[in-house]
PDB file of N, CA, C and O in Angstrom:
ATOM      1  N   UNK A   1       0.851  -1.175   0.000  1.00  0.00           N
ATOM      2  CA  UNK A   1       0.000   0.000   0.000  1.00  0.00           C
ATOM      3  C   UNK A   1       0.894   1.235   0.000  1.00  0.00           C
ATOM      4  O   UNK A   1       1.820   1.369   0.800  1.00  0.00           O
ATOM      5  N   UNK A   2       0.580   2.113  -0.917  1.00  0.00           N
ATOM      6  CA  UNK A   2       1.313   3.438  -1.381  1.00  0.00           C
ATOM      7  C   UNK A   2       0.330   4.530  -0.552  1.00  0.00           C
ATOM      8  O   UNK A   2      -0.871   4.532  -0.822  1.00  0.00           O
ATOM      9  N   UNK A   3       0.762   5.283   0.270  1.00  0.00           N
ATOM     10  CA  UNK A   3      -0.284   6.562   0.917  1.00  0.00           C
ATOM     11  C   UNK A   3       0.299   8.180   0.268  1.00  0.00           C
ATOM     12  O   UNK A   3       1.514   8.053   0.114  1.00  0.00           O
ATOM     13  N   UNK A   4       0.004   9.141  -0.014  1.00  0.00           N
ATOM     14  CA  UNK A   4       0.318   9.937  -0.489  1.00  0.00           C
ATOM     15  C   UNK A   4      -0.502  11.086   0.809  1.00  0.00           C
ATOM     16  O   UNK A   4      -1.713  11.040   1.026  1.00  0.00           O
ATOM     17  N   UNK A   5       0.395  11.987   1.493  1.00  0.00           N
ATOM     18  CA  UNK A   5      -0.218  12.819   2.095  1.00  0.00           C
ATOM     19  C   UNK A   5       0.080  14.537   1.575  1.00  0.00           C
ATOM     20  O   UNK A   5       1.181  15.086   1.618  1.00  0.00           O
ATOM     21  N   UNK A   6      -0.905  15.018   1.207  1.00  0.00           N
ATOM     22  CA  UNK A   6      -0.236  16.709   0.962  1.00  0.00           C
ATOM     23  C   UNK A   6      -1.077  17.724   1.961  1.00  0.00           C
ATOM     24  O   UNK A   6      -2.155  17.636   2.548  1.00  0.00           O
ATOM     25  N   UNK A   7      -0.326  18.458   1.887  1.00  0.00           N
ATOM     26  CA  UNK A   7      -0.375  19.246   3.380  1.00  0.00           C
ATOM     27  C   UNK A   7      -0.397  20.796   2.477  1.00  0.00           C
ATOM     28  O   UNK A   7       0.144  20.988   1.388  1.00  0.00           O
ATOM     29  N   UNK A   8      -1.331  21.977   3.441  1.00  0.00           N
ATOM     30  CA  UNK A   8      -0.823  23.334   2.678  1.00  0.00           C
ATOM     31  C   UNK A   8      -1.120  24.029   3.717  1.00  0.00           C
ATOM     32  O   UNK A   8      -1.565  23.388   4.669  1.00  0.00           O
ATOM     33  N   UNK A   9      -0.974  25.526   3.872  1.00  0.00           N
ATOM     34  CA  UNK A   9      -1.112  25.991   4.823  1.00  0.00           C
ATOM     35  C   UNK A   9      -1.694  27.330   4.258  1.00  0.00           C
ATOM     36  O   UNK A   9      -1.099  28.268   3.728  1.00  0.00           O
ATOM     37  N   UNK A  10      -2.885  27.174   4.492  1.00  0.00           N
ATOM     38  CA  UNK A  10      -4.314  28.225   3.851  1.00  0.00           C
ATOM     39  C   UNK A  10      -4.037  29.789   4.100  1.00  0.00           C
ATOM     40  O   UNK A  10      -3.913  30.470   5.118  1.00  0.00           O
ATOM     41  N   UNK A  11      -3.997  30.042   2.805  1.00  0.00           N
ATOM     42  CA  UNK A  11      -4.069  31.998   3.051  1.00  0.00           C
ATOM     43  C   UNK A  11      -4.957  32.164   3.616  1.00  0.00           C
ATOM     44  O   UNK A  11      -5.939  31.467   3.359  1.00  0.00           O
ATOM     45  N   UNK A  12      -5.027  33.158   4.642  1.00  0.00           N
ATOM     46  CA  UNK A  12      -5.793  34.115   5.668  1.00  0.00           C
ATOM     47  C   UNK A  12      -7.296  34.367   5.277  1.00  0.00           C
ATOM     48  O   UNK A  12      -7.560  35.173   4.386  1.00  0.00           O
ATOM     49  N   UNK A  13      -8.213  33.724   5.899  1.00  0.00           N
ATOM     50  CA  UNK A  13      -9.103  33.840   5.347  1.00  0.00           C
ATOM     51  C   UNK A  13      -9.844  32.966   4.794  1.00  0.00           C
ATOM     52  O   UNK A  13     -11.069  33.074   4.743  1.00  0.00           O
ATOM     53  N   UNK A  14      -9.118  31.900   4.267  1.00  0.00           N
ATOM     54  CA  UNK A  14      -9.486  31.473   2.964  1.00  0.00           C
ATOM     55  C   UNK A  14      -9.939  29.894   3.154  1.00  0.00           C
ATOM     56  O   UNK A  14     -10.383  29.238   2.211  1.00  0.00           O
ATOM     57  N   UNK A  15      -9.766  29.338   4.556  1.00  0.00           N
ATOM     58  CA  UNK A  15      -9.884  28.392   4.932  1.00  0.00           C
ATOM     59  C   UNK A  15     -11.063  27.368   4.482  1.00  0.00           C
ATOM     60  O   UNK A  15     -11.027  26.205   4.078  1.00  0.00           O
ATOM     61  N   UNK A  16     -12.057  28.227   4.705  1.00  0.00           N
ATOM     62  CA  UNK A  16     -13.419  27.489   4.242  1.00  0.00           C
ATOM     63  C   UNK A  16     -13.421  27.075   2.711  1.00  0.00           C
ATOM     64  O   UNK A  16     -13.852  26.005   2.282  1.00  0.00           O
ATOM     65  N   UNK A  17     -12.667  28.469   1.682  1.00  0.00           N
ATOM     66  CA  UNK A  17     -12.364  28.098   0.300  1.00  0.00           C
ATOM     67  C   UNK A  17     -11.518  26.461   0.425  1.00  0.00           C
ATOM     68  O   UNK A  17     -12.173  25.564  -0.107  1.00  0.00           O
ATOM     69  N   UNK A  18     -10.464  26.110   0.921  1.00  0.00           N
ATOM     70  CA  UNK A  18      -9.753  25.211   0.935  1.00  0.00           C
ATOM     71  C   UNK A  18     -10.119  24.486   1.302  1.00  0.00           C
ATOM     72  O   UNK A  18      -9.695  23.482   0.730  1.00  0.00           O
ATOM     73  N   UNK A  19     -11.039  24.188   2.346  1.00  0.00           N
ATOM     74  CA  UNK A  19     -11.891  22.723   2.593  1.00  0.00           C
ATOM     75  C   UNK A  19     -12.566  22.091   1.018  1.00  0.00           C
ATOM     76  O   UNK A  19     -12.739  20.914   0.701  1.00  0.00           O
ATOM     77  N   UNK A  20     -12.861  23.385   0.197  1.00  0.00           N
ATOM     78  CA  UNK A  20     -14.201  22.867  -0.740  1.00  0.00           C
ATOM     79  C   UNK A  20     -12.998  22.498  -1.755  1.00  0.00           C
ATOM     80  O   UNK A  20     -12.975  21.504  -2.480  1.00  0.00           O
ATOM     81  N   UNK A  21     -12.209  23.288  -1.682  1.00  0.00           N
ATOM     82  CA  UNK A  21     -11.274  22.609  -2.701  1.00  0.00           C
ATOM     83  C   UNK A  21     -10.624  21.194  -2.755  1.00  0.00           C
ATOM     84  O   UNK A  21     -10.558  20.197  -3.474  1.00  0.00           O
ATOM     85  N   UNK A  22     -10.195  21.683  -1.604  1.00  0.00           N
ATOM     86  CA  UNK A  22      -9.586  19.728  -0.912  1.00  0.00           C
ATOM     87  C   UNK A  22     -10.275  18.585  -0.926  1.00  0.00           C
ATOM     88  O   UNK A  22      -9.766  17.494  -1.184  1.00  0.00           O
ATOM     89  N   UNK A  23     -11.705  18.808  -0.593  1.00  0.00           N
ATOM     90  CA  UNK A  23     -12.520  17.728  -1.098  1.00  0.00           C
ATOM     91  C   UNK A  23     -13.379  17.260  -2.242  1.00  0.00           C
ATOM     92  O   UNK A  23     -13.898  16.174  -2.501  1.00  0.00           O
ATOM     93  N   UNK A  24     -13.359  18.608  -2.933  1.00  0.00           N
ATOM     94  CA  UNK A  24     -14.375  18.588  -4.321  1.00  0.00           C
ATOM     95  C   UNK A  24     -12.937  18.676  -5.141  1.00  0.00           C
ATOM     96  O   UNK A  24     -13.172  17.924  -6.087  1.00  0.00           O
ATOM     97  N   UNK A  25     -12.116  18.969  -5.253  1.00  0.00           N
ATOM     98  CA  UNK A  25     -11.401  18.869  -6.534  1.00  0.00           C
ATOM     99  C   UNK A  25      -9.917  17.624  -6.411  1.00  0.00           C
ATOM    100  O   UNK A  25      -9.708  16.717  -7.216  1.00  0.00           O
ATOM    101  N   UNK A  26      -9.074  17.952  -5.180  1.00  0.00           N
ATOM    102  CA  UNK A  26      -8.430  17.327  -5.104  1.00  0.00           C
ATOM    103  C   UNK A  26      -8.514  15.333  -4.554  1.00  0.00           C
ATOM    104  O   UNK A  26      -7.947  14.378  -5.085  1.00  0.00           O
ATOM    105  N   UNK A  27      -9.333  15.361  -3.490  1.00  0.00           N
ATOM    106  CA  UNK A  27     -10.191  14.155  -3.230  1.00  0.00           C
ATOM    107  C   UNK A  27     -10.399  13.505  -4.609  1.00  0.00           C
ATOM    108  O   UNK A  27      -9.730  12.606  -5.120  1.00  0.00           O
ATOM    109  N   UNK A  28     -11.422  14.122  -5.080  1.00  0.00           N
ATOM    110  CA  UNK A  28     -12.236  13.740  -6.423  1.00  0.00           C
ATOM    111  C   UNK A  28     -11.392  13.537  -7.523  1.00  0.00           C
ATOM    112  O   UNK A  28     -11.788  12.761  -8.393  1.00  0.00           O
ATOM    113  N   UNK A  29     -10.128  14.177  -7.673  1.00  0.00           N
ATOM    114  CA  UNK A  29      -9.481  13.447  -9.028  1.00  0.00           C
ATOM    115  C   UNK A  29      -8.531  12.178  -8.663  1.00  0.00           C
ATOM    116  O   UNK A  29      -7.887  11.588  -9.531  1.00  0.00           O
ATOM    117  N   UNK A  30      -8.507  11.754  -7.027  1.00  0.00           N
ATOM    118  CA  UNK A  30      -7.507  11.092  -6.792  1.00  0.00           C
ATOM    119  C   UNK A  30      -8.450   9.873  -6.676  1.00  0.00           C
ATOM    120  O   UNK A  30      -7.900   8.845  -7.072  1.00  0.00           O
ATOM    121  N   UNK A  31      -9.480   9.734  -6.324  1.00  0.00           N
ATOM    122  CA  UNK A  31     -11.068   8.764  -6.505  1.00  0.00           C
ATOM    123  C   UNK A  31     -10.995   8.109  -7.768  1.00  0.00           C
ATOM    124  O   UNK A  31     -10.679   7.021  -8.249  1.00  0.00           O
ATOM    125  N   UNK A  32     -11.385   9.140  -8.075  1.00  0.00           N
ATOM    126  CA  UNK A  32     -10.836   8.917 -10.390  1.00  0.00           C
ATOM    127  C   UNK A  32     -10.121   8.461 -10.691  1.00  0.00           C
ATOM    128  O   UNK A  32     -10.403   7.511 -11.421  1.00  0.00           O
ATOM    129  N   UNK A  33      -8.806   8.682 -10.446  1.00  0.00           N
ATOM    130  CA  UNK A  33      -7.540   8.068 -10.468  1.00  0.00           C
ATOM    131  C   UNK A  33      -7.391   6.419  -9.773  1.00  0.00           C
ATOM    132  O   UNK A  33      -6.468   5.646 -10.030  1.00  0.00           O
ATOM    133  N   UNK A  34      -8.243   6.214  -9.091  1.00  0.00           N
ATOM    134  CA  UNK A  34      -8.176   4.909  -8.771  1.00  0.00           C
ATOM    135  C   UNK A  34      -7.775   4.878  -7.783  1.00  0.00           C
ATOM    136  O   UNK A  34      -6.814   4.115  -7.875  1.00  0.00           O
ATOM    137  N   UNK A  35      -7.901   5.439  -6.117  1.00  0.00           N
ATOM    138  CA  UNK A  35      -7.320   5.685  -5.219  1.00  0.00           C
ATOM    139  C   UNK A  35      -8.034   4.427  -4.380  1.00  0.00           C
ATOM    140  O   UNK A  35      -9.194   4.082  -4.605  1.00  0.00           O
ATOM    141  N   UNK A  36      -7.296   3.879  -3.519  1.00  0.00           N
ATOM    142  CA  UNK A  36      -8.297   2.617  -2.766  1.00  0.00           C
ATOM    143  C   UNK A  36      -8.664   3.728  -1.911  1.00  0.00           C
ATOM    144  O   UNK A  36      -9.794   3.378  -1.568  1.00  0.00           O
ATOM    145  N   UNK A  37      -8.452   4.817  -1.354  1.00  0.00           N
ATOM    146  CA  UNK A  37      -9.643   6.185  -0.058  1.00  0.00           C
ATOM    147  C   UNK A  37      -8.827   7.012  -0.469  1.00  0.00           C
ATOM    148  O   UNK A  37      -7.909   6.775  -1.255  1.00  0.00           O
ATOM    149  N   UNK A  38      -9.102   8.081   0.042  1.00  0.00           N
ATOM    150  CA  UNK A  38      -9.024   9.590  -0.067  1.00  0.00           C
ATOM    151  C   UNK A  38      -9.680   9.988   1.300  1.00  0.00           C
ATOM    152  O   UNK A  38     -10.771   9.484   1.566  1.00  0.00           O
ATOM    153  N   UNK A  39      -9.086  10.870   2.199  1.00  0.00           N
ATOM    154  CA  UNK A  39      -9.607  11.658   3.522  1.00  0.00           C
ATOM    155  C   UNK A  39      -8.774  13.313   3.373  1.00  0.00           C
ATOM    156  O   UNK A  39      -7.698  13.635   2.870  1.00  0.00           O
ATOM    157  N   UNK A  40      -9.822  14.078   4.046  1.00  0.00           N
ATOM    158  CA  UNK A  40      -9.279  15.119   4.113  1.00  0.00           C
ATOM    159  C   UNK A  40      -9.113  15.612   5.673  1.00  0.00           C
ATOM    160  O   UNK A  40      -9.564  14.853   6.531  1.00  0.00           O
ATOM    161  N   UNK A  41      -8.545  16.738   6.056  1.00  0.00           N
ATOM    162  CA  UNK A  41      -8.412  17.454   7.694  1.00  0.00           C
ATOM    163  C   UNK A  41      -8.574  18.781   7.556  1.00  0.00           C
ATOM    164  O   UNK A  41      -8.762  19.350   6.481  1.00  0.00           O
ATOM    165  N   UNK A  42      -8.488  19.437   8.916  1.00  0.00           N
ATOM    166  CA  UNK A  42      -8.009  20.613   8.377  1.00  0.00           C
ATOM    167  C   UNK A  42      -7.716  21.338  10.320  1.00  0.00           C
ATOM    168  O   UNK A  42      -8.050  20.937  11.435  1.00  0.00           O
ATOM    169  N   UNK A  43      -7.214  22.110   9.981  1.00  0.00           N
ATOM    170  CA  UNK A  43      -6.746  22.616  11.361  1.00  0.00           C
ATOM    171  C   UNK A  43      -6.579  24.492  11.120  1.00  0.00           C
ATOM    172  O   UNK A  43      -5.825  25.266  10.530  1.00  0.00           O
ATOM    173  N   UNK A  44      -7.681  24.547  11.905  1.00  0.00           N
ATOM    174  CA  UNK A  44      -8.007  26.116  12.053  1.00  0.00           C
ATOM    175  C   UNK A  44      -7.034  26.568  13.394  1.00  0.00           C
ATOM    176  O   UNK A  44      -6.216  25.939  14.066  1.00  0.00           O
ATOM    177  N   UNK A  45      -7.383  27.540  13.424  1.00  0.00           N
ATOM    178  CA  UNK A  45      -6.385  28.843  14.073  1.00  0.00           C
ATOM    179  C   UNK A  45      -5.351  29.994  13.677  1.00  0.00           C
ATOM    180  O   UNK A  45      -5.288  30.560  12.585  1.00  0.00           O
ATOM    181  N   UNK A  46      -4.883  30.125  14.335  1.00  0.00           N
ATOM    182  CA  UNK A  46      -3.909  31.239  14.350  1.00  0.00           C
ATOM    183  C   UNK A  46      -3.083  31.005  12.471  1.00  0.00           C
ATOM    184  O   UNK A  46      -2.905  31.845  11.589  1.00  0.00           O
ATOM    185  N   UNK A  47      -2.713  29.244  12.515  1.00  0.00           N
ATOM    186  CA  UNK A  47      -2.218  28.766  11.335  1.00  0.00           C
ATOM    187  C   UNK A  47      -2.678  27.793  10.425  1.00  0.00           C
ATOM    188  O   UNK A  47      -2.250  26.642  10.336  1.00  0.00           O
ATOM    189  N   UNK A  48      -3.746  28.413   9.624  1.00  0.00           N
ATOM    190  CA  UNK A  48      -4.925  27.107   9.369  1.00  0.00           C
ATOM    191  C   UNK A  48      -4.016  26.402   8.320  1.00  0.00           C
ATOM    192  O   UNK A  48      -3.078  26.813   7.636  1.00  0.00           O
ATOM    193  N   UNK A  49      -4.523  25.401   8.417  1.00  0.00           N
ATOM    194  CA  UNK A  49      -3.711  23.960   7.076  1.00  0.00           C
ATOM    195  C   UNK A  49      -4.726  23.065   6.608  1.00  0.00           C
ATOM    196  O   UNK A  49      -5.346  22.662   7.592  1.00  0.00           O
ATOM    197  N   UNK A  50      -5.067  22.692   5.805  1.00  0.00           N
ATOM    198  CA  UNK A  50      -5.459  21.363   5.320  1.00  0.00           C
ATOM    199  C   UNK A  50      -4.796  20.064   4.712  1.00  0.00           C
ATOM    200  O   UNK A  50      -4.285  20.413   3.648  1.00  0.00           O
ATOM    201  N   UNK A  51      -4.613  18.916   4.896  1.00  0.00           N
ATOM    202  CA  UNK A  51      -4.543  17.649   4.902  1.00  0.00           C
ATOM    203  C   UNK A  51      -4.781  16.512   4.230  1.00  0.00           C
ATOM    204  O   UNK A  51      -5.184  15.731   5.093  1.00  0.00           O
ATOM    205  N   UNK A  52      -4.765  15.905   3.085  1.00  0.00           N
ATOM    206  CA  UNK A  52      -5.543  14.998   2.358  1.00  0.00           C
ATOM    207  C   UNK A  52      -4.308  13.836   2.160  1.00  0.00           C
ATOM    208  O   UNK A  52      -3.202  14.051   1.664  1.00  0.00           O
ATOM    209  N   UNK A  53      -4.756  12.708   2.624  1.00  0.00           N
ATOM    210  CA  UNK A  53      -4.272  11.880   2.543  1.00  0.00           C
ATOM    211  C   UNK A  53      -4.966  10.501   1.431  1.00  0.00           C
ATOM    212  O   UNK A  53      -6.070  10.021   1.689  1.00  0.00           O
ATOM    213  N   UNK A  54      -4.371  10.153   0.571  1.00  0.00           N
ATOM    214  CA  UNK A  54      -4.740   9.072  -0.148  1.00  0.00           C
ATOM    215  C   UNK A  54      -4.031   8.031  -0.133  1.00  0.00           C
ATOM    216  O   UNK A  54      -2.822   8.120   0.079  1.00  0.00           O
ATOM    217  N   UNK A  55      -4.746   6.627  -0.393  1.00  0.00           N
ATOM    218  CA  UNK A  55      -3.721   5.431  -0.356  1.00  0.00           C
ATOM    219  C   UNK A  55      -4.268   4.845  -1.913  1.00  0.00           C
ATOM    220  O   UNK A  55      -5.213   5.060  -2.672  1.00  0.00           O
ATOM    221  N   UNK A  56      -3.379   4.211  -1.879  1.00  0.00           N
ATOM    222  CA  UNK A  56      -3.424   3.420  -3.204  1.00  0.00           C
ATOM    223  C   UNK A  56      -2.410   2.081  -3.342  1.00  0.00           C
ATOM    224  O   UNK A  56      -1.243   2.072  -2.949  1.00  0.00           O
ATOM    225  N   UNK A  57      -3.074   1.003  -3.957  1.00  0.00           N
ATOM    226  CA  UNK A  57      -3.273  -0.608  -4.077  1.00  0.00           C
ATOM    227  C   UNK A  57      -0.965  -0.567  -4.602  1.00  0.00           C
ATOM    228  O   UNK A  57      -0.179  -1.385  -4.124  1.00  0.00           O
ATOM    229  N   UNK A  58      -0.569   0.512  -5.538  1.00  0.00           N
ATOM    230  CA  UNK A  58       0.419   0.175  -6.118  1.00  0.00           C
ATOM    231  C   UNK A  58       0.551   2.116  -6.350  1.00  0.00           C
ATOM    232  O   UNK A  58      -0.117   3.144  -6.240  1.00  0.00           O
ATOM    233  N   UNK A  59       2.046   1.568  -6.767  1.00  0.00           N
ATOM    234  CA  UNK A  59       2.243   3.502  -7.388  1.00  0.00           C
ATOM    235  C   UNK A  59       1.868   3.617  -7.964  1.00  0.00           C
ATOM    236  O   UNK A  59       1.806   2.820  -8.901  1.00  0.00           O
ATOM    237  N   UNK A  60       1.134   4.994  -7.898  1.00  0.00           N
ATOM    238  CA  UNK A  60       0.246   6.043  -8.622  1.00  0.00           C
ATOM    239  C   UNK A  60       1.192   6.900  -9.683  1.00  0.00           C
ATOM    240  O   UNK A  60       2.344   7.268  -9.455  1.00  0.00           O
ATOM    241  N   UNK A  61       0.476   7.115 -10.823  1.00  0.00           N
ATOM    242  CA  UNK A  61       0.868   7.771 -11.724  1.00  0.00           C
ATOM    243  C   UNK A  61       0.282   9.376 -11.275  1.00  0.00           C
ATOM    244  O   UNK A  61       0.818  10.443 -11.575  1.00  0.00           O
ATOM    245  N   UNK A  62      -0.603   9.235 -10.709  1.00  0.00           N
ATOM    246  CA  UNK A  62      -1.235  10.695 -10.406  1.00  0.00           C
ATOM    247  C   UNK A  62      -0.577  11.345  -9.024  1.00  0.00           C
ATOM    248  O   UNK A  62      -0.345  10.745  -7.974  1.00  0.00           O
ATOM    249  N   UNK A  63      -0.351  12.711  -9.324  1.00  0.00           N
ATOM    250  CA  UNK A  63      -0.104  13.367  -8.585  1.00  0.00           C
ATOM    251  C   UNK A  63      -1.155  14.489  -8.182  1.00  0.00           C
ATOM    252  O   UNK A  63      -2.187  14.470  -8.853  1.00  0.00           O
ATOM    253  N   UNK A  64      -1.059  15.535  -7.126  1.00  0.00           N
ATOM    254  CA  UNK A  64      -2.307  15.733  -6.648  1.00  0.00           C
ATOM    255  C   UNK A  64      -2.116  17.213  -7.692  1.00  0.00           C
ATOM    256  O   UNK A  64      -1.054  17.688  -8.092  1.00  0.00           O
ATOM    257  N   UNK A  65      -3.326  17.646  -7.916  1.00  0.00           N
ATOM    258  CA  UNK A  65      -3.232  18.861  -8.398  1.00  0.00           C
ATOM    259  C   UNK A  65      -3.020  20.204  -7.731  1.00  0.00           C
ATOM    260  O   UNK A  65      -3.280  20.352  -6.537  1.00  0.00           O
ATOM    261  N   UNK A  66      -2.536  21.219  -8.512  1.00  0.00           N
ATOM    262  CA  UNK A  66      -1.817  22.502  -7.883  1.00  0.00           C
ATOM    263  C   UNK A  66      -3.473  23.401  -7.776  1.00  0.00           C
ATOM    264  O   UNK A  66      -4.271  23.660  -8.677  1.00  0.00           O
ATOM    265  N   UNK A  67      -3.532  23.726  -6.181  1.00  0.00           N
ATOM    266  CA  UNK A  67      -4.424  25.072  -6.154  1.00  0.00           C
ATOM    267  C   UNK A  67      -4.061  26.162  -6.601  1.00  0.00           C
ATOM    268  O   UNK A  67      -2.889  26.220  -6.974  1.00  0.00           O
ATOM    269  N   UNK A  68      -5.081  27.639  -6.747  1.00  0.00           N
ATOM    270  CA  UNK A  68      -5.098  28.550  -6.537  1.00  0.00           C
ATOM    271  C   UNK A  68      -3.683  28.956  -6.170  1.00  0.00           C
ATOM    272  O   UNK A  68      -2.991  28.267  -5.421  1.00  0.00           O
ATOM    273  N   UNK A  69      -3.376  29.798  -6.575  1.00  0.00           N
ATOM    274  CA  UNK A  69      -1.969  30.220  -5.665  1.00  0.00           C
ATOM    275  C   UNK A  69      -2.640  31.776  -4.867  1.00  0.00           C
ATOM    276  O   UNK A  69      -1.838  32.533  -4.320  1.00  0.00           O
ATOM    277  N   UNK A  70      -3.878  32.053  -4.882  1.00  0.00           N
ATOM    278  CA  UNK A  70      -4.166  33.107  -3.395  1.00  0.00           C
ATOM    279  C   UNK A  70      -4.942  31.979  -2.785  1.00  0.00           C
ATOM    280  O   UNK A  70      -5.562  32.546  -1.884  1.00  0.00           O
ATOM    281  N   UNK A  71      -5.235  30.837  -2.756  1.00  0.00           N
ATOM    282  CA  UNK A  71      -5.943  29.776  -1.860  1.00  0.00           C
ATOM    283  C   UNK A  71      -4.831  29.182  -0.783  1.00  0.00           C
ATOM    284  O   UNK A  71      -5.108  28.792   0.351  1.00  0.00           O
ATOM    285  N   UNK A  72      -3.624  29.198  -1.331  1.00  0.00           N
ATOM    286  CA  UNK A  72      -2.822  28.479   0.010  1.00  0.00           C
ATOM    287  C   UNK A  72      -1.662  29.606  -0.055  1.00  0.00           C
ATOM    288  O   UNK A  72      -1.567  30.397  -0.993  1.00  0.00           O
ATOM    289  N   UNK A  73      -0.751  29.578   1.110  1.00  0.00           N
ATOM    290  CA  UNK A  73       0.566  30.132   1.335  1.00  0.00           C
ATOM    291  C   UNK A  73       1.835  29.016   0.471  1.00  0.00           C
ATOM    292  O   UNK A  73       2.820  29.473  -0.108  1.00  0.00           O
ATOM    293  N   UNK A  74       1.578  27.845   0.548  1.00  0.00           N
ATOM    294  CA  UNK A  74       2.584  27.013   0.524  1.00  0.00           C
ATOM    295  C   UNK A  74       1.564  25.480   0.503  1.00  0.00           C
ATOM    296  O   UNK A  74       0.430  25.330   0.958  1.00  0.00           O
ATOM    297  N   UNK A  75       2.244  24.717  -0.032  1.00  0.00           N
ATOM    298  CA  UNK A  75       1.862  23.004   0.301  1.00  0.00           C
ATOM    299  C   UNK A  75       2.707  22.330  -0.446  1.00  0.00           C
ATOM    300  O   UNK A  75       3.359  22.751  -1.401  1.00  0.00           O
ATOM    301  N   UNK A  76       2.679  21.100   0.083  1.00  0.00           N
ATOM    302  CA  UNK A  76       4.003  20.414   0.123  1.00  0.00           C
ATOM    303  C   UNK A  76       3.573  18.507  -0.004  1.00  0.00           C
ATOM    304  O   UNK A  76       2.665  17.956   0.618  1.00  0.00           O
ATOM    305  N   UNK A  77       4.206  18.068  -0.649  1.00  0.00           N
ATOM    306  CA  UNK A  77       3.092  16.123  -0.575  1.00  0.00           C
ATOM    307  C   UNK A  77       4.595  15.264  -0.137  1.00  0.00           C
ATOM    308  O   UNK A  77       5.772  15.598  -0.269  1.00  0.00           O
ATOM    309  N   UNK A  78       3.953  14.024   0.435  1.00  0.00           N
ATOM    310  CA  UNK A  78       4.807  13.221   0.648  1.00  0.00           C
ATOM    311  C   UNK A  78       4.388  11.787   0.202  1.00  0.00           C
ATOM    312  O   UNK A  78       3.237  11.464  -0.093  1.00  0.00           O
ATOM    313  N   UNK A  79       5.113  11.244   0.196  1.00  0.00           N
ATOM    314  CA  UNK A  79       4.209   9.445  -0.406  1.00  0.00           C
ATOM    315  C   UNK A  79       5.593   8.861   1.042  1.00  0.00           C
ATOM    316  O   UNK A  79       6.694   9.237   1.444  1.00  0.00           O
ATOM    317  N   UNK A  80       4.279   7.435   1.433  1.00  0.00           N
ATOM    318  CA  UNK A  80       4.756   6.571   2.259  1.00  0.00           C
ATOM    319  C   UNK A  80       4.721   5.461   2.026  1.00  0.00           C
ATOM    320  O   UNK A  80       3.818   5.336   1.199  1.00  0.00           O
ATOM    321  N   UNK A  81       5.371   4.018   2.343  1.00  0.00           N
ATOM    322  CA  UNK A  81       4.720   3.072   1.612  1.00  0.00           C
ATOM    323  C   UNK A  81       4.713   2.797   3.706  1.00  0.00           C
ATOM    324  O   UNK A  81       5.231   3.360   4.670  1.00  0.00           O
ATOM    325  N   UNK A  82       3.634   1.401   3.434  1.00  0.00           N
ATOM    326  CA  UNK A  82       3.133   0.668   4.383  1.00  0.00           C
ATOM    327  C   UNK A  82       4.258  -0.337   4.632  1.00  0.00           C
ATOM    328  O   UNK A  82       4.909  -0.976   3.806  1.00  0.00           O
ATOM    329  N   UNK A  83       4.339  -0.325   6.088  1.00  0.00           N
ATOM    330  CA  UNK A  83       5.732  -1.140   6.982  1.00  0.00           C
ATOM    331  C   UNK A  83       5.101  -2.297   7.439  1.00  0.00           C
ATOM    332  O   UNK A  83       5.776  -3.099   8.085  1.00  0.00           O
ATOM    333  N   UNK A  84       3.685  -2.570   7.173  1.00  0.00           N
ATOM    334  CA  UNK A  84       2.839  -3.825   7.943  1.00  0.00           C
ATOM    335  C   UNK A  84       2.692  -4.011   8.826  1.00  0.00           C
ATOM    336  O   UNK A  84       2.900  -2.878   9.258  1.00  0.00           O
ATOM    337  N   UNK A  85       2.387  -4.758   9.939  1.00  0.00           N
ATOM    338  CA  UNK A  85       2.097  -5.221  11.125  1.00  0.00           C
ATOM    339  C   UNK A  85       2.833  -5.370  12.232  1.00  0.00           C
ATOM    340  O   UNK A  85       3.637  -6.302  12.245  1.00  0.00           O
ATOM    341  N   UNK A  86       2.758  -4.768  13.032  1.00  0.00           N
ATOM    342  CA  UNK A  86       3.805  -5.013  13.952  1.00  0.00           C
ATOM    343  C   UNK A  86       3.688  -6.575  14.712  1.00  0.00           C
ATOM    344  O   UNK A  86       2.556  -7.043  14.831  1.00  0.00           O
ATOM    345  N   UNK A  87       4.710  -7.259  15.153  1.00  0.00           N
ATOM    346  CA  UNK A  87       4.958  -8.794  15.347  1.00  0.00           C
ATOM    347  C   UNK A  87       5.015  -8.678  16.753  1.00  0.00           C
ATOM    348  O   UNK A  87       5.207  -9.677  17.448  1.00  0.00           O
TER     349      UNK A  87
END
């Protein structure tokens, strides 16, 4: 199992924009793409961010798509693979 997590950290304001994005556009093409789930987060305050993590069966050819550039400050993705079960 391949997990892909991208992370951004929401221009001022704009937080609620970035929820709808994160789940209606970015979620939704990684679904499409053949994702075994897709989840999103998000963390308000002082430094709001949102979160979307996807897994997938084998490596993905898809990568997540680029927002708005006045929708986030910055975001950044990582891919993990799965270490299995602990013994």
């Amino acid at each position: 199992m391949i997990a892909r997590m991208w992370e951004a950290r929401v221009a001022p304001g704009r937080l609620a924009d970035a929820e709808h994005w994160v789940t209606e556009v970015l979620l939704r093409s990684a679904l499409d793409a053949g994702a075994a789930g897709a989840e999103a987060f998000r963390a308000d305050g002082e430094d709001p961010r949102v979160v979307a993590i996807t897994r997938w069966a084998s490596e993905p050819a898809w990568t997540e798509p680029a927002p708005d550039d006045a929708l986030v400050v910055r975001a950044h993705a990582w891919r993990f693979e799965e270490l299995g079960p602990a013994q």
